[in-house]
PDB file of the backbone (N, CA, C, O) and the ligand in Angstrom, with CONECT records:
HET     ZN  A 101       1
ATOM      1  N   UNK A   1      35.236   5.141-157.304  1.00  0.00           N
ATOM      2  CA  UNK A   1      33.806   4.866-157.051  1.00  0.00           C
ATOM      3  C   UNK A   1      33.159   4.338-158.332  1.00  0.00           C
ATOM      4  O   UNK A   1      33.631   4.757-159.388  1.00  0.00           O
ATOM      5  N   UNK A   2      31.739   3.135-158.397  1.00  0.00           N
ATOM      6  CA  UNK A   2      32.174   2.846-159.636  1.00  0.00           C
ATOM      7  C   UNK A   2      30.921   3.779-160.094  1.00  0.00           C
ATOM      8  O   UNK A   2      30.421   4.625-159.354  1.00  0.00           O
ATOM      9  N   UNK A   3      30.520   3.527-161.308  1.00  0.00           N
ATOM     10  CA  UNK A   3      29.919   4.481-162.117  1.00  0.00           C
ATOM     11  C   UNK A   3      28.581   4.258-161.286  1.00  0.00           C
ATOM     12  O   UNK A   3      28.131   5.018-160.428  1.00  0.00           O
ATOM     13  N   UNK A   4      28.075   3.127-161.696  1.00  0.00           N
ATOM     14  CA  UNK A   4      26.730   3.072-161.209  1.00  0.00           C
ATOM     15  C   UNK A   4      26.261   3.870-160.699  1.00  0.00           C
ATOM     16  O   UNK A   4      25.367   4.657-161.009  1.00  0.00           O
ATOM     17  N   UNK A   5      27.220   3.634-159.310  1.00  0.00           N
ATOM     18  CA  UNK A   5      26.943   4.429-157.975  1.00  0.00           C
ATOM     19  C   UNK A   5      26.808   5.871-157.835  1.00  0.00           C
ATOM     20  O   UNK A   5      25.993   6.424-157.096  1.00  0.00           O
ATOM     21  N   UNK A   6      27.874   6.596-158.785  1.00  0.00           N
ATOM     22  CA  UNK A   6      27.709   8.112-159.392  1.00  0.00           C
ATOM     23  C   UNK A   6      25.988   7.965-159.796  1.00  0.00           C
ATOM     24  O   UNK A   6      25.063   8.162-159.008  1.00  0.00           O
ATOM     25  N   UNK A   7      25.859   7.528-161.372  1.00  0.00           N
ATOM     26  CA  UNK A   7      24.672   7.625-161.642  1.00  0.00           C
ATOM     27  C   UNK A   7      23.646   7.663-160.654  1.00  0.00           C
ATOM     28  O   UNK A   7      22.928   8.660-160.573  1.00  0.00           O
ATOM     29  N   UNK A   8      23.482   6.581-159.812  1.00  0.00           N
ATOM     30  CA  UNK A   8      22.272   7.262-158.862  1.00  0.00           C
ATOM     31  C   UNK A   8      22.396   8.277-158.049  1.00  0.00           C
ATOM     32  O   UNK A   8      21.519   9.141-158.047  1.00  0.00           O
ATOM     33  N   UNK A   9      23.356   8.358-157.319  1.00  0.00           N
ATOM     34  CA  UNK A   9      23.709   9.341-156.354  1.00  0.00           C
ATOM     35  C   UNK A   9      22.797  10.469-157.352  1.00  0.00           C
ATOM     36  O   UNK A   9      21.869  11.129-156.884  1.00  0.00           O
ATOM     37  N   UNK A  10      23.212  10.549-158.703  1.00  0.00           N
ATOM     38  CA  UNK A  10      23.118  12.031-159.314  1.00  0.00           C
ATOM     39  C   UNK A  10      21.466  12.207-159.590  1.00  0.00           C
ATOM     40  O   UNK A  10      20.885  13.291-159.641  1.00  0.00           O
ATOM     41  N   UNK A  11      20.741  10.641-159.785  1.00  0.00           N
ATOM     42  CA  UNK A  11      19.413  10.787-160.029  1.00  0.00           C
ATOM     43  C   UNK A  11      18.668  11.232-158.669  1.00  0.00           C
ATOM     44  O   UNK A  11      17.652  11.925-158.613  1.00  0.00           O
ATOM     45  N   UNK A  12      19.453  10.636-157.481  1.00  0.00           N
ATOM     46  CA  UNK A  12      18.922  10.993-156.240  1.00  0.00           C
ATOM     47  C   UNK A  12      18.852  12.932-155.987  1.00  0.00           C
ATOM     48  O   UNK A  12      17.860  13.655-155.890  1.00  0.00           O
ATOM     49  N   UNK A  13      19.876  13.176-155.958  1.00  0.00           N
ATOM     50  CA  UNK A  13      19.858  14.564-156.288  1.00  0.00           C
ATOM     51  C   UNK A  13      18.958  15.580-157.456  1.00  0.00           C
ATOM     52  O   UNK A  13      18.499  16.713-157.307  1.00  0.00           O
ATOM     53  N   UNK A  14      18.932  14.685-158.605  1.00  0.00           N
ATOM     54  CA  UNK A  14      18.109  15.508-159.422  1.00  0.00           C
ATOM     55  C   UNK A  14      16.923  14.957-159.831  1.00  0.00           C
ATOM     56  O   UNK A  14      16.562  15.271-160.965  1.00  0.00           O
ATOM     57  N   UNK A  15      16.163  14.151-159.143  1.00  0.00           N
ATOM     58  CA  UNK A  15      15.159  13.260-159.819  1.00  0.00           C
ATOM     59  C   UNK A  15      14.059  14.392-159.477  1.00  0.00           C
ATOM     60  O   UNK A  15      13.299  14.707-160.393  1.00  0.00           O
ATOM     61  N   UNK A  16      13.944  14.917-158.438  1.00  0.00           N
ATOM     62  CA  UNK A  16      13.064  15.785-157.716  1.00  0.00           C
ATOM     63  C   UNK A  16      12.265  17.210-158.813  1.00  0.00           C
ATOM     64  O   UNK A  16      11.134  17.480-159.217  1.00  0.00           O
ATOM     65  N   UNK A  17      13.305  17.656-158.898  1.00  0.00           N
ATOM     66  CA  UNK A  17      12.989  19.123-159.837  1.00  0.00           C
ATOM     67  C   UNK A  17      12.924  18.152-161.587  1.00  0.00           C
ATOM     68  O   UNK A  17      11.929  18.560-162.186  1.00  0.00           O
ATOM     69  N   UNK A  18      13.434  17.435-162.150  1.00  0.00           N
ATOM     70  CA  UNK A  18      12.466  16.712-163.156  1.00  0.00           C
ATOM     71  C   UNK A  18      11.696  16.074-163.112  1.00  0.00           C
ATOM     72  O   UNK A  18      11.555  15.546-164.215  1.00  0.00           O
ATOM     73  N   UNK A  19      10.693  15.592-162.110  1.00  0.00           N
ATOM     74  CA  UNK A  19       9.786  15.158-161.472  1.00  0.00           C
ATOM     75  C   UNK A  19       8.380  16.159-161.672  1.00  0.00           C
ATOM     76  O   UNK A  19       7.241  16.016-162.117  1.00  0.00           O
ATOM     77  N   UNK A  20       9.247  17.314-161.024  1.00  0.00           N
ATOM     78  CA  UNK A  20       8.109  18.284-161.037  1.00  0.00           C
ATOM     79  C   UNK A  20       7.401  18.700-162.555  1.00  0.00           C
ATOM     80  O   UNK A  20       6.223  18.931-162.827  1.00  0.00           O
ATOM     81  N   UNK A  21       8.470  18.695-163.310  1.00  0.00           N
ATOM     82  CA  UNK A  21       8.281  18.820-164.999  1.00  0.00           C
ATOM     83  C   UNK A  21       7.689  17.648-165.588  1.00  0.00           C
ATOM     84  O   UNK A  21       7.661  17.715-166.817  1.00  0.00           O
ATOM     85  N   UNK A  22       7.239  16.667-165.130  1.00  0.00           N
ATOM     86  CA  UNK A  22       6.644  15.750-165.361  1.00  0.00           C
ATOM     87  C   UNK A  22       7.593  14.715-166.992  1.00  0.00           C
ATOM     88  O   UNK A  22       7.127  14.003-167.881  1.00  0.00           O
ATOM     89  N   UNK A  23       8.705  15.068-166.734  1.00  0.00           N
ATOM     90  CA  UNK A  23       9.841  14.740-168.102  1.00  0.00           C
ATOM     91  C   UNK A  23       9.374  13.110-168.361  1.00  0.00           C
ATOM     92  O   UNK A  23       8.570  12.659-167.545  1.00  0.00           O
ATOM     93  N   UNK A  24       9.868  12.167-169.515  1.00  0.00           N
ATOM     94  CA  UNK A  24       9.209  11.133-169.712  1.00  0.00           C
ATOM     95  C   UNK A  24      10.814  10.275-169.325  1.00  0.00           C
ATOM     96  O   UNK A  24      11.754  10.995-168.990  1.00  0.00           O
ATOM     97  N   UNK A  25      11.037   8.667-169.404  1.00  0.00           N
ATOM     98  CA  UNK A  25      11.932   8.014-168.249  1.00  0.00           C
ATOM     99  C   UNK A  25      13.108   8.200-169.361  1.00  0.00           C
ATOM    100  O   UNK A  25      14.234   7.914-168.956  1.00  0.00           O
ATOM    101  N   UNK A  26      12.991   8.652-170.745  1.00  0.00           N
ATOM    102  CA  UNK A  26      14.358   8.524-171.325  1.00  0.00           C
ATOM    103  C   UNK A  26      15.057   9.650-171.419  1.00  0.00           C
ATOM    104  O   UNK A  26      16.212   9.631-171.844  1.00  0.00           O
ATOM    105  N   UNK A  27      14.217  11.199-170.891  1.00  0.00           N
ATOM    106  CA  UNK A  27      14.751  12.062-170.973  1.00  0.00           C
ATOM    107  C   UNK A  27      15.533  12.537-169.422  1.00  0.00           C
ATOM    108  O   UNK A  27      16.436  13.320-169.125  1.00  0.00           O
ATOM    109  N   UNK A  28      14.750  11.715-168.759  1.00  0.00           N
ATOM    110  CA  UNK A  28      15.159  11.994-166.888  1.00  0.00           C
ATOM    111  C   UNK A  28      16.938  11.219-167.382  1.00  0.00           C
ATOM    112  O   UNK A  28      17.995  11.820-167.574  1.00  0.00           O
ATOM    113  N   UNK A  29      16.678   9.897-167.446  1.00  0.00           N
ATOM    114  CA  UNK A  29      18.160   8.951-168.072  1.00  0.00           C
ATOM    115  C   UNK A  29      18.936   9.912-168.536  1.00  0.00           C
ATOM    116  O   UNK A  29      20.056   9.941-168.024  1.00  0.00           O
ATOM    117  N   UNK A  30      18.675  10.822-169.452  1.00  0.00           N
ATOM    118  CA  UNK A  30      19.522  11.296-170.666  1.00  0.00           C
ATOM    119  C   UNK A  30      20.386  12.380-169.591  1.00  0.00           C
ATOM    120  O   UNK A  30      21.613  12.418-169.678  1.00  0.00           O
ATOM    121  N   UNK A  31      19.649  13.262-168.568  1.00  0.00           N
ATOM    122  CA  UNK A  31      19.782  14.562-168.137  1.00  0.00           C
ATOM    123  C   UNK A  31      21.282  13.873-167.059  1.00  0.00           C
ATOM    124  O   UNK A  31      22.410  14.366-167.075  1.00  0.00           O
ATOM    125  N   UNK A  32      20.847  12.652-166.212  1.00  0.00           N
ATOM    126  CA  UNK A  32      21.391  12.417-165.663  1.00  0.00           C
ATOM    127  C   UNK A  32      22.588  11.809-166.088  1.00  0.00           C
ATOM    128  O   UNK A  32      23.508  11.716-165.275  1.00  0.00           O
ATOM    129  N   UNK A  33      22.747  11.301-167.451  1.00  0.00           N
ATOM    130  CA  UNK A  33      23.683  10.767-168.072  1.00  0.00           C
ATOM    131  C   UNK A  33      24.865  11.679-168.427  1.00  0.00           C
ATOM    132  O   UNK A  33      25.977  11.423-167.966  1.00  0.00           O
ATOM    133  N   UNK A  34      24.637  12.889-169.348  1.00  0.00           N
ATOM    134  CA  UNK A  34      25.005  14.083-169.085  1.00  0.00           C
ATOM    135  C   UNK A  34      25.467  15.014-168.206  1.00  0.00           C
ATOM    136  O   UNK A  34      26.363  15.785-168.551  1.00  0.00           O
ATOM    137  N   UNK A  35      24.838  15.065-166.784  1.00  0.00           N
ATOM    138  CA  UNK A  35      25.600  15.363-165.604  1.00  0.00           C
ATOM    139  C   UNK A  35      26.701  14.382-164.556  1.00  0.00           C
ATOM    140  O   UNK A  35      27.013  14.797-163.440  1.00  0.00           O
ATOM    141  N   UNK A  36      27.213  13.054-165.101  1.00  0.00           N
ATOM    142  CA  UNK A  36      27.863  12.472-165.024  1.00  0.00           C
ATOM    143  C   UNK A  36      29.481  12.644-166.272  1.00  0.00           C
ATOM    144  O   UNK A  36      30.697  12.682-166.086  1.00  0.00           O
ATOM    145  N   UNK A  37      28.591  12.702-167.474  1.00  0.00           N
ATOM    146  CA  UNK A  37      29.656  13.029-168.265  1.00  0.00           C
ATOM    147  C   UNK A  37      30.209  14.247-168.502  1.00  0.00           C
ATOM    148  O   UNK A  37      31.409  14.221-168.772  1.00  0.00           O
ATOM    149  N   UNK A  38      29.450  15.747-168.468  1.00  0.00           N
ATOM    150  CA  UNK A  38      29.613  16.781-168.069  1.00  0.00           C
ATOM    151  C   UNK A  38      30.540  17.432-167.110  1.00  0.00           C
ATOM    152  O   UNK A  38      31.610  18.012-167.299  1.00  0.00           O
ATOM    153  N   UNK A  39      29.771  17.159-165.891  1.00  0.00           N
ATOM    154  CA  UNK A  39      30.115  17.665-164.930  1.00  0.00           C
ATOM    155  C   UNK A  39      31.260  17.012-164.147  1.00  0.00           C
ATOM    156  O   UNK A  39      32.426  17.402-164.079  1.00  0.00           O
ATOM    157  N   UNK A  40      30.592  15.737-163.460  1.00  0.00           N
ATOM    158  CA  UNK A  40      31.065  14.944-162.774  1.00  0.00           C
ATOM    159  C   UNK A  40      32.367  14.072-163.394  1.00  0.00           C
ATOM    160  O   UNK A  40      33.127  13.316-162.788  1.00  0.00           O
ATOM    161  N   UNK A  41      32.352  14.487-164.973  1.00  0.00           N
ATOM    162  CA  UNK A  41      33.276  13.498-165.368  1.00  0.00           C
ATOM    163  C   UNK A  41      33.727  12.290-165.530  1.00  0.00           C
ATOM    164  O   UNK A  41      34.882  11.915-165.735  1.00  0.00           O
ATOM    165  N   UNK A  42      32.479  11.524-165.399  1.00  0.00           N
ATOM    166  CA  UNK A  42      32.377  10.230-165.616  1.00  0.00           C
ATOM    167  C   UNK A  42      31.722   9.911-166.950  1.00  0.00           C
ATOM    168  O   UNK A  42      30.746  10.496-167.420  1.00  0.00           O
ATOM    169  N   UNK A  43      32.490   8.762-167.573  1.00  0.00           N
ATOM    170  CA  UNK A  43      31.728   8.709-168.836  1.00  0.00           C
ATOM    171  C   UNK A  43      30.666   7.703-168.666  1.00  0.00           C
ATOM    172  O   UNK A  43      30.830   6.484-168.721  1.00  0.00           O
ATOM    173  N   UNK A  44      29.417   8.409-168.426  1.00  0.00           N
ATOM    174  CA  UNK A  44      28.370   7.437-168.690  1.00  0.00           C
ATOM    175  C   UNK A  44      28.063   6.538-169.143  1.00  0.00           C
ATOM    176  O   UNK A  44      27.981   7.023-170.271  1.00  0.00           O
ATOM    177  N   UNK A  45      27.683   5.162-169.337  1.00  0.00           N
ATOM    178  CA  UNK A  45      26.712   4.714-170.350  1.00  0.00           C
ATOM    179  C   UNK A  45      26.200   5.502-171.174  1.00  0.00           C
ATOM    180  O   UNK A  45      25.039   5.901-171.082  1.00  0.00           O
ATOM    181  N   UNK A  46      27.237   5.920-172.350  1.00  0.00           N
ATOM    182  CA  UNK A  46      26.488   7.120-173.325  1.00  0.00           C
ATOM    183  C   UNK A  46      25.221   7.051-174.312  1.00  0.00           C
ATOM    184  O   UNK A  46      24.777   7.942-175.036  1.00  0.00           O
ATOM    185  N   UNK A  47      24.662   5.432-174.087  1.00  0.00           N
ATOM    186  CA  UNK A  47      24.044   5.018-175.223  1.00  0.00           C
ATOM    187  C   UNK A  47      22.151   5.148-174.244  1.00  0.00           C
ATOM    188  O   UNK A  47      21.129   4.809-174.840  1.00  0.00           O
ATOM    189  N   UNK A  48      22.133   5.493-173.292  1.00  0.00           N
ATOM    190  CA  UNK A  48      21.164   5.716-172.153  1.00  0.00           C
ATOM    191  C   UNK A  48      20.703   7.716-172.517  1.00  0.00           C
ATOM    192  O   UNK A  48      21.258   8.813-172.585  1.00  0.00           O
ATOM    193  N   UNK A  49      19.041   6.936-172.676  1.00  0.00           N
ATOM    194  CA  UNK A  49      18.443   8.246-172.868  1.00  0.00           C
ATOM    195  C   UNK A  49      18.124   8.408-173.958  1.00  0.00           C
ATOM    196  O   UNK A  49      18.354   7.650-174.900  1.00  0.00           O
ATOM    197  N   UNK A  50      17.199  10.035-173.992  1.00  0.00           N
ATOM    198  CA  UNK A  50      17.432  10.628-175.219  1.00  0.00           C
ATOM    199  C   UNK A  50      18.513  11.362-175.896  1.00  0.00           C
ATOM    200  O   UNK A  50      18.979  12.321-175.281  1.00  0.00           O
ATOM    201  N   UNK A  51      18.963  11.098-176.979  1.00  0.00           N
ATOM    202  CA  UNK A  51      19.916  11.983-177.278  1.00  0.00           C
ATOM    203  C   UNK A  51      19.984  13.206-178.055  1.00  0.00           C
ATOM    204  O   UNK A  51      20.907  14.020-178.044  1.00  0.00           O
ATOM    205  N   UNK A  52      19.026  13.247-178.660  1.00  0.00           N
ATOM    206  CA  UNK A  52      18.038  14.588-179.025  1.00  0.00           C
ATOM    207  C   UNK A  52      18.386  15.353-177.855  1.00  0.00           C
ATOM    208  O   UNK A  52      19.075  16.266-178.309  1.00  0.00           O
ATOM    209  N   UNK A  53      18.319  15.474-176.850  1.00  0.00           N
ATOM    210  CA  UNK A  53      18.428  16.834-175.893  1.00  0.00           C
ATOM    211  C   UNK A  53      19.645  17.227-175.607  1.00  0.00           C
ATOM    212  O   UNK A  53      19.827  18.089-174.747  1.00  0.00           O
ATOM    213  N   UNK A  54      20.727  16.617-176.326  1.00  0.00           N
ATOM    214  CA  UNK A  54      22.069  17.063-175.841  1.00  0.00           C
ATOM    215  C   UNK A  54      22.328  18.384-175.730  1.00  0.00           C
ATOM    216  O   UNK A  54      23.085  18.918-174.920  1.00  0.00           O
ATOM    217  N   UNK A  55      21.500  19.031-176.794  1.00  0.00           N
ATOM    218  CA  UNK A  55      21.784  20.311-177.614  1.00  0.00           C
ATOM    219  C   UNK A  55      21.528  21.305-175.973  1.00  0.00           C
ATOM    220  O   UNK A  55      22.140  22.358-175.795  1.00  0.00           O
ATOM    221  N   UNK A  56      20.614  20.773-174.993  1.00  0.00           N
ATOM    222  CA  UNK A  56      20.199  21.575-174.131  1.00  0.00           C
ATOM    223  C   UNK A  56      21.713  21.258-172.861  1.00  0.00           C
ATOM    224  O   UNK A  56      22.320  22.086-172.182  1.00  0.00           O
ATOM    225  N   UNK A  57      21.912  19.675-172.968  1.00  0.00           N
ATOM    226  CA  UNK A  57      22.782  19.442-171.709  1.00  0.00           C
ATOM    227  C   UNK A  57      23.984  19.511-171.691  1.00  0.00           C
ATOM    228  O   UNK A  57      24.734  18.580-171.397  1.00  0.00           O
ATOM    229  N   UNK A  58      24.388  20.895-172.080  1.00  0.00           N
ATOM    230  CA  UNK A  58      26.197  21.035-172.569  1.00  0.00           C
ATOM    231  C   UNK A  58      26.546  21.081-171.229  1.00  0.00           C
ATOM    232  O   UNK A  58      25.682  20.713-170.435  1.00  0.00           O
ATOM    233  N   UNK A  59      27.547  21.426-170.824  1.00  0.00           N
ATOM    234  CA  UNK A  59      28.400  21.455-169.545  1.00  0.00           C
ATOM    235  C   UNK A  59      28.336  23.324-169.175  1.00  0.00           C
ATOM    236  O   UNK A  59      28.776  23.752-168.108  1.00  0.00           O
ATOM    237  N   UNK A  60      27.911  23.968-169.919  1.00  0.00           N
ATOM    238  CA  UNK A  60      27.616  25.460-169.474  1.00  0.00           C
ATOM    239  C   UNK A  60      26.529  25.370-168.867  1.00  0.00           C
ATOM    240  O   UNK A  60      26.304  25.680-167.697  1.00  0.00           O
ATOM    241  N   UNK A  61      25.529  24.769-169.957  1.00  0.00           N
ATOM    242  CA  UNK A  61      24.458  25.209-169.188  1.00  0.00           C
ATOM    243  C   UNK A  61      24.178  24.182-168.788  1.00  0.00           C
ATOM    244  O   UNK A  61      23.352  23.816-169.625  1.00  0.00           O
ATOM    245  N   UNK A  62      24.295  23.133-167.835  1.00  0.00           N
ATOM    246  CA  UNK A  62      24.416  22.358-166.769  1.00  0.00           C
ATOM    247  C   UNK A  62      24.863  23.138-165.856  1.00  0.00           C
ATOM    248  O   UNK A  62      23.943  23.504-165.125  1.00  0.00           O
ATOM    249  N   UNK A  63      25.872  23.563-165.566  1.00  0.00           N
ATOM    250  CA  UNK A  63      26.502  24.649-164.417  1.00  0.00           C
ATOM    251  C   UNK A  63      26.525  25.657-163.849  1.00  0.00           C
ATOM    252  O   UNK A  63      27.018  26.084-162.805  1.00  0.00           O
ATOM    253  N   UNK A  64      25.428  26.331-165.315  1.00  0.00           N
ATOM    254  CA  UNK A  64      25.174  27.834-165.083  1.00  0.00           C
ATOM    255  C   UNK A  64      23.501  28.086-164.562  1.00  0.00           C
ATOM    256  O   UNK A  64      23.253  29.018-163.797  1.00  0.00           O
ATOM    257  N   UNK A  65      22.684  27.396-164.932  1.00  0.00           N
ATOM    258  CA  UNK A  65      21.142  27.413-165.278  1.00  0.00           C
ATOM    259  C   UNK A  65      20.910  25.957-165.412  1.00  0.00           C
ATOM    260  O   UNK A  65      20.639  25.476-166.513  1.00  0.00           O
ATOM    261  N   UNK A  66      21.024  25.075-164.108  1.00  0.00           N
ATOM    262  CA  UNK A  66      20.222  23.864-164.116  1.00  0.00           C
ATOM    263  C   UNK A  66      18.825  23.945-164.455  1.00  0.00           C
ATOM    264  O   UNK A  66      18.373  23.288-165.393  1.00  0.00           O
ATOM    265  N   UNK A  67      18.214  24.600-163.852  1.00  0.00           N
ATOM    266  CA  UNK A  67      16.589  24.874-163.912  1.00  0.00           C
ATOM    267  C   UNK A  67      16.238  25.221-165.046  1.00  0.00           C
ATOM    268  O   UNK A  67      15.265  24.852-165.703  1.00  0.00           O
ATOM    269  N   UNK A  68      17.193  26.080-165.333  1.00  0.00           N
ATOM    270  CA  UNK A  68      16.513  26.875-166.568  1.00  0.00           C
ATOM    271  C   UNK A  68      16.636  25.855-167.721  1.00  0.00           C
ATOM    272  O   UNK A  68      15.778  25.886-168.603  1.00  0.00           O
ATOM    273  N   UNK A  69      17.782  24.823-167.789  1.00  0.00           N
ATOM    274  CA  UNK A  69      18.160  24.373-168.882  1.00  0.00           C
ATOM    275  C   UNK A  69      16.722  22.870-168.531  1.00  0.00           C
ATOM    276  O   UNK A  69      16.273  22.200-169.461  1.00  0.00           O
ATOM    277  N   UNK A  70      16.397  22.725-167.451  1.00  0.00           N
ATOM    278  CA  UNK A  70      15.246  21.540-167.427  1.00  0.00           C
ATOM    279  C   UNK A  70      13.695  22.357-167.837  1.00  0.00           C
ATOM    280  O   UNK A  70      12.626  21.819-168.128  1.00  0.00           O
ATOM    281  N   UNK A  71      13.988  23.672-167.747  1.00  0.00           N
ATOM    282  CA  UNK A  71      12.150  24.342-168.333  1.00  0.00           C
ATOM    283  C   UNK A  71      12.753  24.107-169.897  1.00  0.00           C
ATOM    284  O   UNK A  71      11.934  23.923-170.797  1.00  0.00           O
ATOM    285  N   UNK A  72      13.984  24.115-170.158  1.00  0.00           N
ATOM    286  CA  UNK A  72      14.000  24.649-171.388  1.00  0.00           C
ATOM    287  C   UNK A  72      13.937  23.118-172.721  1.00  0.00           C
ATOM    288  O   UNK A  72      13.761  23.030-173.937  1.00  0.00           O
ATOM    289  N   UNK A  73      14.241  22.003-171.391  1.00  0.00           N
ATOM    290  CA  UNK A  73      13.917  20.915-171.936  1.00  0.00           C
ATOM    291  C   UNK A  73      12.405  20.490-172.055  1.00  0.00           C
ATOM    292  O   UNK A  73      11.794  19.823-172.890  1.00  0.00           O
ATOM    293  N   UNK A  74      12.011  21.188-170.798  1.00  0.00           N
ATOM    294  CA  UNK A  74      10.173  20.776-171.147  1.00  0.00           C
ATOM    295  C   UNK A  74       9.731  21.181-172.436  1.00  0.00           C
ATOM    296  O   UNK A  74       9.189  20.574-173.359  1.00  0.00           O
ATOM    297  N   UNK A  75      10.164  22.570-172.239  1.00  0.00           N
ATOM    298  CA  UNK A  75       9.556  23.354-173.574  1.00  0.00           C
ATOM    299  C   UNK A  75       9.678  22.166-174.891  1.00  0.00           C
ATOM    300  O   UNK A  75       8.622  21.696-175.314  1.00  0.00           O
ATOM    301  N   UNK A  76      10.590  21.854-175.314  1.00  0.00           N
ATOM    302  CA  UNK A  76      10.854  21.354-176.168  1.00  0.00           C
ATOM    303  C   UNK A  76      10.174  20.271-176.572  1.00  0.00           C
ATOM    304  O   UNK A  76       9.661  19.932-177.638  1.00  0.00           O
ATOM    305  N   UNK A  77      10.301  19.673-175.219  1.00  0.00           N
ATOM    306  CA  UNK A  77       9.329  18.396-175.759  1.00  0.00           C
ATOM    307  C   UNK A  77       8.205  18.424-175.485  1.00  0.00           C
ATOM    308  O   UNK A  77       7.459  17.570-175.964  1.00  0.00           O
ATOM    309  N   UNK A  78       7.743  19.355-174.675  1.00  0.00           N
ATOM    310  CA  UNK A  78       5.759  20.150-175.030  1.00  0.00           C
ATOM    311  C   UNK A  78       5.753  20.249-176.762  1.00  0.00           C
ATOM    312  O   UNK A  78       5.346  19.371-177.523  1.00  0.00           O
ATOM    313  N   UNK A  79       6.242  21.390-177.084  1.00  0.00           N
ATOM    314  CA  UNK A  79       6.401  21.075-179.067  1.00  0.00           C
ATOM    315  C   UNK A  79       6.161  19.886-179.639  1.00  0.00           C
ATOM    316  O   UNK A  79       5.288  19.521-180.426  1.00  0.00           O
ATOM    317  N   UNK A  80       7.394  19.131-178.940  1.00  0.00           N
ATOM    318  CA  UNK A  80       7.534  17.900-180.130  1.00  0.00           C
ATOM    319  C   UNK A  80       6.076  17.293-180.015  1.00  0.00           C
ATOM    320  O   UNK A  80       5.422  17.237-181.056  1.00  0.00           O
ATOM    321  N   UNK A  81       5.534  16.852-178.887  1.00  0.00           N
ATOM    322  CA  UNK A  81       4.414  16.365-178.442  1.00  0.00           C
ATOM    323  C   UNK A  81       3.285  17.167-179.199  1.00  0.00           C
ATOM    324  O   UNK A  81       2.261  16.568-179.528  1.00  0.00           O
ATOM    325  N   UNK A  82       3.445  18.491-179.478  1.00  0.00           N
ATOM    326  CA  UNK A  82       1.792  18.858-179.862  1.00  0.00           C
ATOM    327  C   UNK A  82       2.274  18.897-181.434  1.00  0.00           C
ATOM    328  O   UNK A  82       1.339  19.124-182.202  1.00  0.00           O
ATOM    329  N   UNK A  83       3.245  18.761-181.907  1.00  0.00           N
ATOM    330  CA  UNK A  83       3.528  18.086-183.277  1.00  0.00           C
ATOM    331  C   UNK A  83       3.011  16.805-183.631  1.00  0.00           C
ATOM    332  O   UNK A  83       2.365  16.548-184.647  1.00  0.00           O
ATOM    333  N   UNK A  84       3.448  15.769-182.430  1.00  0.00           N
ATOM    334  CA  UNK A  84       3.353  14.635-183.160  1.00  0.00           C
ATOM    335  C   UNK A  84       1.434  14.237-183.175  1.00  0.00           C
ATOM    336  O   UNK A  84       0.741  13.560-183.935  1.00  0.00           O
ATOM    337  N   UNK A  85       1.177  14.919-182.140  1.00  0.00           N
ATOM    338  CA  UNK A  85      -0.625  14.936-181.737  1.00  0.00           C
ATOM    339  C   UNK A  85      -0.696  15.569-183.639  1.00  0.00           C
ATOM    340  O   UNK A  85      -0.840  14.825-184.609  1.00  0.00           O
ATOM    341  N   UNK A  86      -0.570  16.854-183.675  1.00  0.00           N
ATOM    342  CA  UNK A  86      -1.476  17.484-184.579  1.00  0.00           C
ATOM    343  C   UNK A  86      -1.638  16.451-186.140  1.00  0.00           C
ATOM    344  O   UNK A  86      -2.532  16.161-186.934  1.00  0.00           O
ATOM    345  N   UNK A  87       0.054  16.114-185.915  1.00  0.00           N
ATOM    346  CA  UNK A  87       0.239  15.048-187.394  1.00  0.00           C
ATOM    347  C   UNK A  87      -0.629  13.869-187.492  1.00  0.00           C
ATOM    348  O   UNK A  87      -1.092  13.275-188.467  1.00  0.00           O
ATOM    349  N   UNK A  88      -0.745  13.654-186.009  1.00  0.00           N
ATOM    350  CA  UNK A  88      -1.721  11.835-186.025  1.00  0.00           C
ATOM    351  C   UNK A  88      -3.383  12.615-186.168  1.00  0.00           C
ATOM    352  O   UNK A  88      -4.252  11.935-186.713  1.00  0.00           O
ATOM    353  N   UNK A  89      -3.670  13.714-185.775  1.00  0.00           N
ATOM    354  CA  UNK A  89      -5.038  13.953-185.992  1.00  0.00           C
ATOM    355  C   UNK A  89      -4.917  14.293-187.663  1.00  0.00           C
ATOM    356  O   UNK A  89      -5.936  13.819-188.166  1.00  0.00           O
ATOM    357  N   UNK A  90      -4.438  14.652-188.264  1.00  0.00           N
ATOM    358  CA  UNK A  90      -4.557  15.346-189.761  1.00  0.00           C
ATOM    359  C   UNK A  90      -4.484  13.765-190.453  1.00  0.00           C
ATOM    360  O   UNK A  90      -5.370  13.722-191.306  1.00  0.00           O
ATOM    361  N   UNK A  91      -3.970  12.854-190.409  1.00  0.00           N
ATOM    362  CA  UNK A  91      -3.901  11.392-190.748  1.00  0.00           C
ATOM    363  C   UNK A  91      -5.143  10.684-190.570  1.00  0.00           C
ATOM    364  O   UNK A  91      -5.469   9.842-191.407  1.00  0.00           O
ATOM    365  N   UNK A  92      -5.881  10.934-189.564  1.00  0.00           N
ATOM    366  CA  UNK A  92      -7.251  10.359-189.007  1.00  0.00           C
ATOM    367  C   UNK A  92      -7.866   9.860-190.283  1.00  0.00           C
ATOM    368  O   UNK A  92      -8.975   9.326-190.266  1.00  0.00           O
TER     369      UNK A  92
HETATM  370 ZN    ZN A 101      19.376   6.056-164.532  1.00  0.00          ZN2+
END
């Protein structure tokens, strides 16, 4: 089957519950890139996404705690975000 076709299949399946997290389009890419190379065993287009979040999309916790491992990606980039806000207001 060729890759592509994995890749969406997998966004079709998971676009929904990162949707709800309101995630931004390189981190949705990244999650799904990862559950292709992870799980599914396909080697992605590895160069798609963020790659900063790998640290969250290992193949455990892909398998063990989907959900948990996508709050645990929000979290993260809620932070980075009220970082990069606080730095551009102190610059003003
Ligand atoms: Zn995609």
């Amino acid at each position: 089957m060729p890759l592509l076709l994995i890749h969406e299949f997998t966004h079709i399946c998971v676009d929904n519950e990162i949707q709800k997290r309101k995630r931004p389009h390189l981190a949705k890419e990244r999650i799904v890139s990862r559950i292709c190379s992870e799980i599914l065993e396909f080697d992605d287009h590895n160069s798609v996404g963020d790659k900063s979040l790998d640290m969250f999309l290992s193949k455990e916790n892909l398998s063990s705690d989907f959900l948990g491992t996508l709050n645990s990606i929000a979290d993260h980039l809620k932070i980075n975000q009220a970082q990069i806000k606080a730095h551009a207001s102190r610059n003003k």
